[in-house]
Structures are given as C-alpha cells and as structure tokens.
C-alpha positions in Angstrom: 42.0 92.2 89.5 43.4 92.5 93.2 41.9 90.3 96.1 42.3 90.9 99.4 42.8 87.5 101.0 43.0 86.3 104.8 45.5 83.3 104.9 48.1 82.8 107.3 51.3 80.4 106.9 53.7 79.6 109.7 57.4 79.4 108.7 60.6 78.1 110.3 63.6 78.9 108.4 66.7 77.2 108.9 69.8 79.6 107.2 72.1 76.3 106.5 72.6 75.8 110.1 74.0 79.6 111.0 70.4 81.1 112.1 66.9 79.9 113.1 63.6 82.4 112.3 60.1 81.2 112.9 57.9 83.7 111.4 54.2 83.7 111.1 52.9 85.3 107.4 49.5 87.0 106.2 48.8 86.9 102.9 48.4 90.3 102.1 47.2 90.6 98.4 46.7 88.7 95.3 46.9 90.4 91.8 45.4 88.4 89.3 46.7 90.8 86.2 50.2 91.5 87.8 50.6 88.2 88.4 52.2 89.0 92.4 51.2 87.8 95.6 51.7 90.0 98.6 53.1 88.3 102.3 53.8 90.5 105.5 55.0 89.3 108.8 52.8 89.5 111.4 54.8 87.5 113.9 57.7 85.4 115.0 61.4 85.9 115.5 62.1 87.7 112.3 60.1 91.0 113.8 62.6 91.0 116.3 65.3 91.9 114.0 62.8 94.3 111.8 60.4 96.3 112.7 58.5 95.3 109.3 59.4 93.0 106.7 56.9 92.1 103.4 57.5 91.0 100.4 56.2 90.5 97.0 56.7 87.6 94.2 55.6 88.1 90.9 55.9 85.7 88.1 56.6 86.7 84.2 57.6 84.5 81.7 58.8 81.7 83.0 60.8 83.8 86.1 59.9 84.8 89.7 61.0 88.0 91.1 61.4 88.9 94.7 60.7 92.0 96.5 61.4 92.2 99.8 60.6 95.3 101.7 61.7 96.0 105.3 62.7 98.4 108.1 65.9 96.9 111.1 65.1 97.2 114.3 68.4 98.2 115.3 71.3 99.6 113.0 73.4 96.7 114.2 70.6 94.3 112.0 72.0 92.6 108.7 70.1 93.0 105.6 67.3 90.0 104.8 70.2 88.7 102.3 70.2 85.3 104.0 66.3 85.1 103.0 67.3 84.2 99.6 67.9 80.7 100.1 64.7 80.8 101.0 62.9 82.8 98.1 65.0 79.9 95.9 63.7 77.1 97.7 59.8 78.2 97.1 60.4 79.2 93.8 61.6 75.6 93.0 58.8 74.4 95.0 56.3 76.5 93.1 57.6 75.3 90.4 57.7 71.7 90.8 54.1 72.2 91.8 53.2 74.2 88.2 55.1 71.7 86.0 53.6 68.2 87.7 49.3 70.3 88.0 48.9 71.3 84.8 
C-alpha cells in the first residue's frame, strides 16, 4: 500500500567541513509493500545547484538502498556524490533506532 504523506524535515549538511547545504525535505511517499520512502527537495541551498533532486530508500533484508534522482542547474554542477556520507549516517541512525525499538 502507498500513502501519500505531508511531513516536512529541515536538513543542514555539513560535507566534512568542504561544503555547507541547508535543504528543506517533503516527504513524498511511503510504500508499505516496497518497503521505500520517497523525499524531494522543496527548498534550501541544494536547489541552487539542481534544479530537482529526490530520492528514494528502500530497505530489504537487512540493507538500505539509495536512489537519488536529480537534474544540475548548470553543467559546471558536481554529481550529489558528496551526499553519500549523508545517506550512511541515516542509515546507521535508522538503524540504531530499529535495533534499540523493537
């Protein structure tokens, strides 16, 4: 089953001290039997170096996967590769959270 849910979160991402992003999420979907939730920006700093940028963790045996979908704002942008501190960090918070709630 797929909800659409209304819930906003308000990120500032440090990349280990090179470059600072605030960014303000919606959470876009929540798919109960693909096991994924759905985040878009809506705004903040990281929309002025894409035009869009969402992405997508779904969780499977034990693993997360990220999917990040996005479009530069200028060819000179870098690819979100830097984000991927960041998709480790909430994993291991997620899964701190899991392993101490259940």
């Amino acid at each position: 089953m797929t909800y659409n849910v209304i819930c906003f979160m308000h990120l500032d991402i440090d990349m280990a001290g090179r470059i600072s992003l605030s960014m303000d999420m919606e959470t876009v979907a929540i798919d109960d039997d693909a096991r994924s939730t759905t985040f878009k920006a809506i705004e903040g700093d990281v929309l002025l170096v894409y035009k869009t940028y969402q992405f997508i963790m779904t969780v499977s045996d034990g693993l997360v996967q990220w999917t990040v979908f996005y479009e530069k704002a200028l060819v000179t942008a870098p690819p979100p590769d830097a984000y991927a501190a960041f998709a480790i960090m909430v994993s291991k918070l997620v899964d701190f959270y899991l392993v101490n709630h259940s």
